[in-house]
C-alpha positions in Angstrom: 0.0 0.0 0.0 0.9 3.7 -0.3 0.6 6.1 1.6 1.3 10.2 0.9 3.3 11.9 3.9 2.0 14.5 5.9 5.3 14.9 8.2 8.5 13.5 7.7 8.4 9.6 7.5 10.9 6.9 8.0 10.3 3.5 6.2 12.8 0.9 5.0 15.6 3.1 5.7 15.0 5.4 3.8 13.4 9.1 4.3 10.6 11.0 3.3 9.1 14.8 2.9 5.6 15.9 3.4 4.2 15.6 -0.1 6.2 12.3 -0.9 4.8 8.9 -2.1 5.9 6.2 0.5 5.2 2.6 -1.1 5.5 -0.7 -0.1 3.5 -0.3 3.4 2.1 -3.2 5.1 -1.5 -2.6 6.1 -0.7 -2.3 9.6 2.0 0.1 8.6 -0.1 1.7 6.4 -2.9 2.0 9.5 -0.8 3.8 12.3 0.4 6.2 9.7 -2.8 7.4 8.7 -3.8 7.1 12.6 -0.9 9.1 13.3 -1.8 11.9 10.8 1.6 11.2 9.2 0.6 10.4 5.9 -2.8 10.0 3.5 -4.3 8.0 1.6 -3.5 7.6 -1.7 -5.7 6.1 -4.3 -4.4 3.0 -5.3 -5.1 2.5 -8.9 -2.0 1.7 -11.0 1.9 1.9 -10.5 1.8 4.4 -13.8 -0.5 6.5 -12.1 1.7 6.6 -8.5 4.7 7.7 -10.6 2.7 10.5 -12.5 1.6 11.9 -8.8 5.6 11.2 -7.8 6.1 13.3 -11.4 4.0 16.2 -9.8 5.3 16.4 -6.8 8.7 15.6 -7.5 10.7 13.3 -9.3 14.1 11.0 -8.5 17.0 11.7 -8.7 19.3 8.9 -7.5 17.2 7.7 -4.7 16.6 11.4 -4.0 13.2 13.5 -4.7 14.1 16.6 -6.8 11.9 19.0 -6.5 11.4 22.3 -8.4 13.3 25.6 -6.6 9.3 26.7 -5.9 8.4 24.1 -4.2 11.4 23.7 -2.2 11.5 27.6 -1.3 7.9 26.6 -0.1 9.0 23.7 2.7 9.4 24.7 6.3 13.1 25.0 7.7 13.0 21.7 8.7 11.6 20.2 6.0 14.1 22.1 3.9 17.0 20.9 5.8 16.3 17.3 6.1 15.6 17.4 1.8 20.0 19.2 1.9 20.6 16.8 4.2 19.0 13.7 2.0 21.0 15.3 -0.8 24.2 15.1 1.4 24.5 19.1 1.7 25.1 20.7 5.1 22.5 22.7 4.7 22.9 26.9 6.2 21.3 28.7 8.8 19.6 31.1 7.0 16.9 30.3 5.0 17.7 32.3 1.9 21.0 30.5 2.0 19.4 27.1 2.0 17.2 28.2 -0.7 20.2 28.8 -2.8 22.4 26.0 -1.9 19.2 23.5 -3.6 19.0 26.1 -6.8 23.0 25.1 -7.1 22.3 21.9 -6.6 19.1 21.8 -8.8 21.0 23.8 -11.5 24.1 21.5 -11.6 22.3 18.2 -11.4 19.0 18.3 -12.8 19.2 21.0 -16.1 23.0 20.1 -16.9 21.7 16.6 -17.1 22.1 14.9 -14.3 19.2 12.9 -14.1 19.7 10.5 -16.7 
């Protein structure tokens, strides 16, 4: 089962953001998350369709979500350090800072190329 995060989930080792696709949940997994409020549910119709909603909120790069400079610029300090941190940047203090260490990042890895 899937489930979308609400808060910043943990499952399988890896990491997610609020807005992320977490797959693979047992149902009991699946049931304390959404009893938690952590995540959403997701309607389950195909795999295609749970990567076009991945497409829309973000896509992978290397294990990693990408998202667009917007959307990042729109997370909570937190939320935007944990996604540097996922991308293995120490990420600054301030949040303009942060906001320009992922449009580096974003420039260098996803429109030179880097995702494929």
């Amino acid at each position: 089962m899937d489930i979308k995060a609400l808060g910043k989930i943990r499952h399988n080792g890896k990491d997610y953001i609020p807005g992320q696709i977490v797959p693979g949940l047992t149902q009991e997994e699946y049931d304390r998350l959404i009893q938690l409020k952590a995540g959403e549910e997701v309607e389950q119709s195909s795999s295609s369709e749970s990567q076009e909603y991945n497409d829309f909120t973000g896509f992978q790069l290397n294990g990693a979500v990408v998202l667009s400079v917007e959307d990042f610029a729109n997370l909570k300090a937190d939320d935007q350090k944990a996604h540097l941190k996922a991308l293995e940047i120490e990420p600054a203090g301030k949040e303009e800072d942060r906001i320009a260490q992922y449009e580096e990042w974003y420039a260098e890895q996803v429109t030179a190329g880097g995702n494929d």
